[in-house]
C-alpha positions in Angstrom: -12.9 1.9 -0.6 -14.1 -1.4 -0.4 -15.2 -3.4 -3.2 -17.9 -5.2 -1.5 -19.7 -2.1 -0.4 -21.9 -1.8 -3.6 -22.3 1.7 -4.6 -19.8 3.6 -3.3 -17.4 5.9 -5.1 -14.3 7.6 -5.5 -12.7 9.8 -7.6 -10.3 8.5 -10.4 -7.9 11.5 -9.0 -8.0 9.7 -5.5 -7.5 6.4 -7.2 -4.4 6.8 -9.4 -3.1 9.1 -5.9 -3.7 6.1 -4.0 -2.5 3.4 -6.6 0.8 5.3 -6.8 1.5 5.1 -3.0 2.1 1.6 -4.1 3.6 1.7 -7.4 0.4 0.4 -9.2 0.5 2.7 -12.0 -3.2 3.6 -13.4 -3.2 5.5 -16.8 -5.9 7.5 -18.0 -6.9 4.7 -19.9 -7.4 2.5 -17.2 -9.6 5.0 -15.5 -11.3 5.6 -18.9 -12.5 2.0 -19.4 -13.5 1.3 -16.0 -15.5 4.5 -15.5 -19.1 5.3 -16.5 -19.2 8.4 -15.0 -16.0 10.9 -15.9 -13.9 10.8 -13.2 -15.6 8.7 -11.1 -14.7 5.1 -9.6 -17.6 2.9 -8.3 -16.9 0.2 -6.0 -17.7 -2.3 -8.8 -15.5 -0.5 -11.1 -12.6 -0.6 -8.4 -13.2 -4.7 -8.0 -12.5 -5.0 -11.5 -9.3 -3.2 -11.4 -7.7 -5.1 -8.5 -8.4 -8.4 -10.1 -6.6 -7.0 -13.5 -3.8 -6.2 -10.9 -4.0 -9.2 -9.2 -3.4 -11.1 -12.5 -0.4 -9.8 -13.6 1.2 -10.2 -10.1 1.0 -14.1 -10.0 4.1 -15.7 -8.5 4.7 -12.2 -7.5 5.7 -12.4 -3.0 3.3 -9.9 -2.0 5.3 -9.7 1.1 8.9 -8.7 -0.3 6.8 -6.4 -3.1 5.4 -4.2 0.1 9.2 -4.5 1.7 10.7 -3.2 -1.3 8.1 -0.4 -1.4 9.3 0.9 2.4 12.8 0.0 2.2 15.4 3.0 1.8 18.8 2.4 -0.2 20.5 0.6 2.4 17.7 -1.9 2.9 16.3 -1.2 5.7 12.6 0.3 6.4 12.5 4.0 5.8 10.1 5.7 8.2 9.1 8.8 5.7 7.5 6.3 3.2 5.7 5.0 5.7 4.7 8.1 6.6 3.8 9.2 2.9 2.1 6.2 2.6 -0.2 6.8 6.1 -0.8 10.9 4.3 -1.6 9.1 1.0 -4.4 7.1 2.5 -5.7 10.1 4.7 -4.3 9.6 8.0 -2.4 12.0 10.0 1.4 12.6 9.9 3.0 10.1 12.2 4.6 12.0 15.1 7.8 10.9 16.4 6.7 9.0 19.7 4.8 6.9 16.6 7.9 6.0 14.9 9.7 5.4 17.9 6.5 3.0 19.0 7.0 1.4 15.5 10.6 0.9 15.3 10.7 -1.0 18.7 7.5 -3.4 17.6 9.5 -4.0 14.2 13.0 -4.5 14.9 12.7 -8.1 15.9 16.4 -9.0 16.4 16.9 -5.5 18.3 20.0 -4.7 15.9 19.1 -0.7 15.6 17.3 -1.6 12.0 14.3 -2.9 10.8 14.9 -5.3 7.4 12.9 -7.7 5.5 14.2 -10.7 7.9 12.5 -8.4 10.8 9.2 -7.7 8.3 8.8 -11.7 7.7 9.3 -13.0 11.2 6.4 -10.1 11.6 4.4 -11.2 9.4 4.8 -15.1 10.1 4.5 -14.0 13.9 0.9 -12.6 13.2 -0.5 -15.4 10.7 0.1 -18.1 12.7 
């Protein structure tokens, strides 16, 4: 959904599904406040919720915050979040050529793993 795009709509059951994949966690009375319609989230409705998010993460590294969400418990990426992440969103399972294709385009320093030194040099890479 995006915000900007007046009028459209989702449903709160999408939302908190979506929200999750993140570790945004929307309650029930979240959804309540910001809906008019039960069970329904209106692009407006949706801009006002990521601005209350947006809020409470100042000072927050957005950067490390998405790391930490893919990293597995030796602190490297972990390939099946990224893959629940892709289903939560809608989009196919990632096959294994994908990962493969992923992996090599990540692993900056070539050492077998991808970690958050490889994710920054990434993502200072592609906003220069």
């Amino acid at each position: 959904m995006n915000p900007k795009n007046e009028g459209e709509k989702m449903e709160a059951s999408l939302l908190k599904k979506r929200m999750a994949t993140v570790n945004a966690i929307v309650t029930d009375k979240d959804l309540a406040r910001l809906t008019n319609t039960p069970n329904i989230i209106t692009s407006e409705n949706y801009l006002e919720l990521c601005k209350e998010y947006e809020a409470d993460m100042e000072g927050h590294d957005p950067l490390i915050g998405a790391y930490k969400l893919l990293e597995d418990s030796n602190g490297n990426i972990d390939f099946n979040i990224v893959n629940d992440i892709f289903e939560a969103f809608g989009h196919e399972t990632l096959k294994k050529k994908d990962i493969e294709i992923l992996h090599e385009f990540l692993d900056v320093d070539r050492n077998g793993r991808i970690n958050l030194e490889d994710f920054k040099r990434i993502f200072k890479h592609l906003g220069r």
